[in-house]
LUMMI-912395 format. One record per residue: residue number from 1; y, z, x of N, C-alpha, C in turn; chain. Coordinates in steps of 0.001 Angstrom, whole numbers. Each point is the difference from the previous one (the first is absolute). Example, Ala and Ser with C-alpha at 12.3 -4.5 7.8 and 13.67 -1.06 7.14 Angstrom:
2
1/-5690/7800/13190/1190/0/-890/1200/0/900/A
2/1050/-720/-350/1190/60/820/1090/730/-770/A
//
This chain:
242
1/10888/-32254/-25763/568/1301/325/-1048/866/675/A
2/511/582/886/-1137/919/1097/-67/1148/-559/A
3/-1633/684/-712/-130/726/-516/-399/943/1363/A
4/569/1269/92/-328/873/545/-1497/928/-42/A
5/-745/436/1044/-1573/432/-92/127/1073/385/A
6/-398/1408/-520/-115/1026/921/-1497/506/-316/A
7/-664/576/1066/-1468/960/-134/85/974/-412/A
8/-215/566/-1459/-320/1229/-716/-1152/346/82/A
9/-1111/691/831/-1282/158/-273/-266/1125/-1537/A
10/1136/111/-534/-637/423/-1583/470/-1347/-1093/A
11/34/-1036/643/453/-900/-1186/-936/-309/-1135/A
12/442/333/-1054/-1468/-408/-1493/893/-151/-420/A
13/-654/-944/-1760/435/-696/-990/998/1133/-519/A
14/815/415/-434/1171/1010/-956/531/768/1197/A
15/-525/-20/1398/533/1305/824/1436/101/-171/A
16/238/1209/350/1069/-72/-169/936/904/2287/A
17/321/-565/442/-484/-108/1639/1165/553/363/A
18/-148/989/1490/1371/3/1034/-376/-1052/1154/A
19/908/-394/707/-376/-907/828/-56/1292/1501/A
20/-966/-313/485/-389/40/1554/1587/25/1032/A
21/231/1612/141/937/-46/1184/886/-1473/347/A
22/-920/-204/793/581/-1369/1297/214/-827/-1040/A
23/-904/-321/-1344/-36/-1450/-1259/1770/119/-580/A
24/160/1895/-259/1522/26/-396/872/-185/377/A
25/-152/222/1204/1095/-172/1511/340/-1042/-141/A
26/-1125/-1390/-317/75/-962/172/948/-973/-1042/A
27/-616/315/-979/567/-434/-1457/1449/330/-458/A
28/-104/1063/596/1948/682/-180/589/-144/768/A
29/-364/417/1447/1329/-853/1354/-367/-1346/585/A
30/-944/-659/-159/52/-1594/783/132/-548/-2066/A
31/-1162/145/-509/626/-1657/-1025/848/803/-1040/A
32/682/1376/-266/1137/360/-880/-553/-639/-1055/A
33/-1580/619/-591/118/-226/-1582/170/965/-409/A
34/284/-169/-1339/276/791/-1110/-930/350/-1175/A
35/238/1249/-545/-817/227/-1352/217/-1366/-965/A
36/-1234/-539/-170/-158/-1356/-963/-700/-1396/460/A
37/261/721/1938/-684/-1389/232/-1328/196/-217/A
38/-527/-1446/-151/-1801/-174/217/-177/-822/1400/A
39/-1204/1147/165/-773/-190/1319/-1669/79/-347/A
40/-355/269/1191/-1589/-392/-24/-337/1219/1134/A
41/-1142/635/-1029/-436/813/657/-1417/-360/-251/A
42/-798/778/1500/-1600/-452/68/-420/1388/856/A
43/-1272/510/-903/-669/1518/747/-926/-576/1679/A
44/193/-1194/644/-966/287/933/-1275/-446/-447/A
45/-614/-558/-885/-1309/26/334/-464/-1566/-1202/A
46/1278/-347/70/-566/-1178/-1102/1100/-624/-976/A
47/358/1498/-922/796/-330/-1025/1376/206/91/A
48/521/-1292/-817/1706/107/-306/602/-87/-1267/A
49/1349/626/255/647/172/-1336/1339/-627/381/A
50/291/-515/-1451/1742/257/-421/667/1341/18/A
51/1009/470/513/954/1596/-66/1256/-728/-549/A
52/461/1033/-652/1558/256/111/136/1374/322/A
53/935/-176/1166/1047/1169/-228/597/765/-607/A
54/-169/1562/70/504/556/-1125/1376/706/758/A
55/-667/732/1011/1030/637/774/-245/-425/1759/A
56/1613/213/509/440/-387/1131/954/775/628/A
57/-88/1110/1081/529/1184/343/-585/270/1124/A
58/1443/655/312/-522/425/1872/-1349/873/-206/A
59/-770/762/-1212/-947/934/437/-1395/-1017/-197/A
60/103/-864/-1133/-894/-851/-257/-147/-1174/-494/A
61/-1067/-730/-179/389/-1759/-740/-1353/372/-1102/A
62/141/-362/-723/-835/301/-911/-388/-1374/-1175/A
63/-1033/-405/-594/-56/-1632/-172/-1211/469/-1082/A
64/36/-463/-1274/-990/-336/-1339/-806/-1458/164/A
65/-1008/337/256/-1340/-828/-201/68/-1116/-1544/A
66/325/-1190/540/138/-411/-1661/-603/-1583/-260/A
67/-1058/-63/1035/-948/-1022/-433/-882/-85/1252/A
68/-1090/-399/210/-1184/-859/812/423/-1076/657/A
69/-131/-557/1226/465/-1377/407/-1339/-404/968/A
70/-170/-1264/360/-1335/-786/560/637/611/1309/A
71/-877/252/376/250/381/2208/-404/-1212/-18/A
72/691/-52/1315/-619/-1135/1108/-1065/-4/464/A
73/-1246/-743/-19/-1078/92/297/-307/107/1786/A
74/-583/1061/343/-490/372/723/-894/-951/1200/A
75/217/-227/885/-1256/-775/1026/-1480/358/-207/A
76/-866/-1053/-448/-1336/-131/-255/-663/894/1329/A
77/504/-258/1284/-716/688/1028/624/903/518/A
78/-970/1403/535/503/1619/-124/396/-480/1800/A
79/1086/304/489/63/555/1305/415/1037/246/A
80/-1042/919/1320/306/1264/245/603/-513/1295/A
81/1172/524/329/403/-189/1039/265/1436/1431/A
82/-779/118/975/-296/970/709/1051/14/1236/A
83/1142/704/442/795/-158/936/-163/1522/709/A
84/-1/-355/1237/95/886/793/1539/850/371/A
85/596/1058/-272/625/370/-1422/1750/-244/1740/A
86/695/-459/-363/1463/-608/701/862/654/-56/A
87/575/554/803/1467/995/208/1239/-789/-802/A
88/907/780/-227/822/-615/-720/228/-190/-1025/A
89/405/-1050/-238/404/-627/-1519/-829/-1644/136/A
90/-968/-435/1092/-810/-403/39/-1107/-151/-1173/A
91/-805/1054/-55/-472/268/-1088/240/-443/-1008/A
92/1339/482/-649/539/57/-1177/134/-1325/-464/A
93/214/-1072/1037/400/-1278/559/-1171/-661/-652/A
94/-1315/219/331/-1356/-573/-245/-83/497/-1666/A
95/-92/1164/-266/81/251/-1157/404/-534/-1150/A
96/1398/-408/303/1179/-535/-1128/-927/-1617/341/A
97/-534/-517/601/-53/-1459/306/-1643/-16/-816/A
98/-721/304/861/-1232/198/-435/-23/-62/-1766/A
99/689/1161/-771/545/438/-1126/-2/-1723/-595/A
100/1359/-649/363/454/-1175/-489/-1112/-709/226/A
101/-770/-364/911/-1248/-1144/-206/-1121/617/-719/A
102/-56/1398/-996/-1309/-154/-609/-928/1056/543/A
103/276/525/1182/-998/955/-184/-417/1324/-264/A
104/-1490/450/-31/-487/642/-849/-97/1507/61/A
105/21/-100/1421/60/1916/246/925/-403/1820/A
106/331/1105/378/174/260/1479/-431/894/475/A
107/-653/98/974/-414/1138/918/193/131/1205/A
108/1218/891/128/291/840/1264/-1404/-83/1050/A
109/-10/-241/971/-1105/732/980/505/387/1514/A
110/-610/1067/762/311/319/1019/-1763/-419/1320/A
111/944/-408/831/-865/-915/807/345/567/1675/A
112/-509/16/718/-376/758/1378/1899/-438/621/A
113/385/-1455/-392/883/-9/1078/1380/-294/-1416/A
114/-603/709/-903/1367/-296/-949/1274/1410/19/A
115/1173/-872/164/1222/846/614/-110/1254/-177/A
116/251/934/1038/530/1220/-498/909/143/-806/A
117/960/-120/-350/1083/6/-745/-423/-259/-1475/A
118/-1510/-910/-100/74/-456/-1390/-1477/1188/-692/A
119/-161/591/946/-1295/1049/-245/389/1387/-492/A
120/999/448/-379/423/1306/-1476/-241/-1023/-813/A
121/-394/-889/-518/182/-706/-1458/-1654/530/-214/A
122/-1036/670/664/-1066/141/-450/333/1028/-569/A
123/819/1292/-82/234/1267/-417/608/-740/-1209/A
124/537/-1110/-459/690/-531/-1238/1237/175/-87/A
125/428/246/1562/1602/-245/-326/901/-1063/-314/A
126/-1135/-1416/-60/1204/-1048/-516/-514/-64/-1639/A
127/-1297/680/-299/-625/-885/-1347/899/-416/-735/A
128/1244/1341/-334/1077/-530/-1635/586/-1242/277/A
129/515/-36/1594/1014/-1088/-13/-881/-1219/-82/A
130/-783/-309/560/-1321/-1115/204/-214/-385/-1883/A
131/-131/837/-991/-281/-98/-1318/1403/-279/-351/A
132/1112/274/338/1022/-580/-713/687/-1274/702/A
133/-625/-527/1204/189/-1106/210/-906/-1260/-869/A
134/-1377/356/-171/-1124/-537/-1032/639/-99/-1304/A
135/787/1065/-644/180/-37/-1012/1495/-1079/368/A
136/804/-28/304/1362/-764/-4/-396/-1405/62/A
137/-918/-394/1018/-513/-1429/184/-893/-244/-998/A
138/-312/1135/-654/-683/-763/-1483/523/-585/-947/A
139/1446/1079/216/969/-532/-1314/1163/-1525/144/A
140/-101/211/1520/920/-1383/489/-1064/-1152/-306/A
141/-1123/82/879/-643/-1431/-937/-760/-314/-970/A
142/136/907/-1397/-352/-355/-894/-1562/649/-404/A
143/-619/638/826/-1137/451/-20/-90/1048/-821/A
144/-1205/457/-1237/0/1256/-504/-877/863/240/A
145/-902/-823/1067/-415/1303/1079/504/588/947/A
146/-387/640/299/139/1120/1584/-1108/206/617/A
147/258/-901/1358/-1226/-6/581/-308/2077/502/A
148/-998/424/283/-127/1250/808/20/131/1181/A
149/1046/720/230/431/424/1894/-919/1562/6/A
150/-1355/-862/983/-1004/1194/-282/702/1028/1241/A
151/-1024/1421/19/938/946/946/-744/-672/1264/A
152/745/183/704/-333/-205/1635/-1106/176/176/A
153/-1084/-563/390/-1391/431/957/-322/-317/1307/A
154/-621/802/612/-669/-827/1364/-1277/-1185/-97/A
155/337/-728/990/-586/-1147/30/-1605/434/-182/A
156/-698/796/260/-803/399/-348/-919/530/-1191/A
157/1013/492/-721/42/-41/-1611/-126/-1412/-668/A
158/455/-731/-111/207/-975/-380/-862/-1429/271/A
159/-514/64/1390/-1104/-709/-111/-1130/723/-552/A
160/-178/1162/198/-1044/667/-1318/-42/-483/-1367/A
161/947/-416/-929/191/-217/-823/-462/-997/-500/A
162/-816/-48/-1268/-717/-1383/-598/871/-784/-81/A
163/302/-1479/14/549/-941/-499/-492/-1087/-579/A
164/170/-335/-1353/-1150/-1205/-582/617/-1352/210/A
165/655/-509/1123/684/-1466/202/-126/220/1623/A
166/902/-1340/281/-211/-358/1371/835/1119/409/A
167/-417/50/1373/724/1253/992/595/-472/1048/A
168/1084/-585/539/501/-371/1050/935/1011/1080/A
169/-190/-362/1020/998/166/1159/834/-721/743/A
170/1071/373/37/905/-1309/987/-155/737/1294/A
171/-596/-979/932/-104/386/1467/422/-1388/560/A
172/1204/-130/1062/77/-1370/648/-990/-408/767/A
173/-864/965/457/-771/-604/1060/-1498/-868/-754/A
174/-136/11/-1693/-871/-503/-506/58/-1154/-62/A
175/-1315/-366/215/-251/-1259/-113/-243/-1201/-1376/A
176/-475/996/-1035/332/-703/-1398/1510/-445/-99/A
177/-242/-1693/-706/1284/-507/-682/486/1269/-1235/A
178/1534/-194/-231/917/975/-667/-1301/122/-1436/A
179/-661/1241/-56/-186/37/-1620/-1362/-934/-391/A
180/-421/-7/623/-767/-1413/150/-1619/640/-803/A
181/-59/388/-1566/-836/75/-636/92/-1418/-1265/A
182/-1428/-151/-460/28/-874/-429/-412/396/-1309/A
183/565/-683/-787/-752/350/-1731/1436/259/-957/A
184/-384/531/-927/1299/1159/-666/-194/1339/298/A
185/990/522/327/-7/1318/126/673/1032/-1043/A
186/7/1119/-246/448/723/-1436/940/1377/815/A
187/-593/250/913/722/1414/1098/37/-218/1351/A
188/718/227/546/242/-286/1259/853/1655/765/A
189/-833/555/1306/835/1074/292/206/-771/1503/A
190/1415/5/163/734/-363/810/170/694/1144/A
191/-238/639/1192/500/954/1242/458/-176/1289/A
192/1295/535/-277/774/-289/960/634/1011/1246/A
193/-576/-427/1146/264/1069/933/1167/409/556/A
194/-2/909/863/1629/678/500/409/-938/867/A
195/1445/204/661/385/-1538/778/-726/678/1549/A
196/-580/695/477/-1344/560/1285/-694/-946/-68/A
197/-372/-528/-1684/-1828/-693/165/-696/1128/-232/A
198/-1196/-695/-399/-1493/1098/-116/-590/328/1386/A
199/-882/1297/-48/-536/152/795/-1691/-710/-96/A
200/-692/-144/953/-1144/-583/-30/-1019/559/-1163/A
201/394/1566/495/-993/805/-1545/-146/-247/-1115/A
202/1559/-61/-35/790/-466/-1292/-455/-1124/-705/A
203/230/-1208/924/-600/-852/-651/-1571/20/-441/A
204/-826/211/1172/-1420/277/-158/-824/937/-1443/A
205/1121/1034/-589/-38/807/-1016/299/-691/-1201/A
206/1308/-989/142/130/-851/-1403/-769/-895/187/A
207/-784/-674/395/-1159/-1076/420/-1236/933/-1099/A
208/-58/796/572/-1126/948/-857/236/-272/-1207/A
209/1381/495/-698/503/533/-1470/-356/-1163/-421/A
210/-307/-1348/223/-86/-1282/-37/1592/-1020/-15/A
211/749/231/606/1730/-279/555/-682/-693/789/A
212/799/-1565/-653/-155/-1369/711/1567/-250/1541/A
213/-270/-279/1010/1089/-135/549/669/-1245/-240/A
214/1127/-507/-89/679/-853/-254/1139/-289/871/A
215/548/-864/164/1423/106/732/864/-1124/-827/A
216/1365/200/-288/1198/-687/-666/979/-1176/706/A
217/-1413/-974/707/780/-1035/393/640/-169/1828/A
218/502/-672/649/-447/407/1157/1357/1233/796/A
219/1050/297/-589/806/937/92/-137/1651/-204/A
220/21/987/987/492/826/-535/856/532/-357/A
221/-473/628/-1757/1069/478/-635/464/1763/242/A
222/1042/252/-302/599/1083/-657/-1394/861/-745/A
223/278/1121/39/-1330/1380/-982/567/-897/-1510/A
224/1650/-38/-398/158/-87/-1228/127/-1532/-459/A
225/322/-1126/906/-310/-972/-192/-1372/-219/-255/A
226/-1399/312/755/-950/-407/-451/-585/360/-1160/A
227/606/1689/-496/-616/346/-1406/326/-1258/-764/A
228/1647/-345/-33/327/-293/-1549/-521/-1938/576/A
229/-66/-566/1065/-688/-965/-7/-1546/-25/-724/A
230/-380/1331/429/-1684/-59/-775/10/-256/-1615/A
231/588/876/-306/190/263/-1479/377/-1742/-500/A
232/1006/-173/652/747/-1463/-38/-1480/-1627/-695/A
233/-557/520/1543/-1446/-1079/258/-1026/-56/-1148/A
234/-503/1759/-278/-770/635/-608/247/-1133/-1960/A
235/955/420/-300/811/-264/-1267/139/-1435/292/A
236/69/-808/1196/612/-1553/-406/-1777/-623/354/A
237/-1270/476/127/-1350/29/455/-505/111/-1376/A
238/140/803/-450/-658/956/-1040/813/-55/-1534/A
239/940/318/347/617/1331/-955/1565/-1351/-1303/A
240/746/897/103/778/-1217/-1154/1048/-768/811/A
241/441/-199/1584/748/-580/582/-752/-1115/14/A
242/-1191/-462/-281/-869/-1149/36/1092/-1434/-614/A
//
């Protein structure tokens, strides 16, 4: 029997919980449960519980905390995955996918030739929806994390930023085989450019940050095909798709 998952980020042992807007929406007009069913609720960051339902009403869904359950264990290796941030529902697209294979954070970035259209998301006008796509694809595959949909930065920010694992770039014009480090690896930050390409600077600047160039085989892909291919590689290389 298909136990239902929703993301409570106040879920603890006795809570006693409302469910999350969109979680109620969900629970009362697509699967029509009722006060009594048991479901599974998880706060985001690790832990899960058994719920029942107490109440079920157009104003709220409301669910009693009434045991501990094992999460699904998590991928041994952290991927940050860096996209150069996609108009649309694009995005959202990489997000929900990315989400399902495991990884560990996302970060928005804005890059010299990345769309106009997708550049208000630095002011944070997509953040909520971007976090409630993270959160939905957490609960569809079983995950009781939530990866972090960090806020938008410029590409510049971000290669500033320490990173203690490998640092990659997907550029087609590189000459390294796909990924092509050797050893075990524990973190991996993934970056993926706008469908323009990088500019020469650009690249020359993540070269600095220490951003290995890479390319995904002899095709070019899609901005959102190559994220969730990375993530894909990263995890079947590294991580628990092994």
């Amino acid at each position: 029997m298909t136990v239902h998952r929703f993301h409570v980020p106040e879920a603890a042992p006795g809570a006693r919980l409302t469910l999350p807007e969109h979680s109620a929406h969900h629970a009362r007009e697509v699967l029509r449960l009722r006060p009594g069913a048991v479901v599974r609720v998880f706060d985001g960051g690790g832990a899960e519980f058994e719920a029942l339902l107490d109440s079920v009403t157009r104003k709220e869904v409301t669910a009693r905390v009434t045991a501990a359950v094992p999460a699904r264990a998590e991928s041994p290796l952290f991927v940050s995955l860096a996209v150069a941030a996609l108009k649309g529902d694009r995005m959202e697209l990489v997000i929900q996918k990315a989400t399902e294979l495991g990884v560990g954070e996302l970060r928005p970035v804005i890059t010299a030739r990345t769309d106009a259209a997708a550049r208000p998301a630095l002011q944070g006008s997509r953040q909520d929806r971007w976090d409630k796509v993270a959160s939905g694809a957490a609960e569809q595959c079983g995950r009781a994390v939530v990866p972090r949909v960090a806020p938008t930065a410029m590409l510049d920010a971000l290669a500033a930023e320490p990173f203690a694992g490998l640092r990659l770039v997907l550029a087609p014009e590189a000459t390294d085989s796909p990924f092509g480090a050797a050893g075990d690896v524990a973190a991996v930050q993934a970056l993926v450019g706008p469908a323009g390409g990088w500019e020469d600077r650009e690249l020359a600047r993540l070269r600095e940050a220490g951003f290995t160039p890479v390319r995904l085989g002899p095709r070019i892909l899609r901005a959102e095909t190559a994220a969730v291919a990375a993530v894909a590689l990263a995890q079947a290389l590294w991580g628990d798709l092994r």
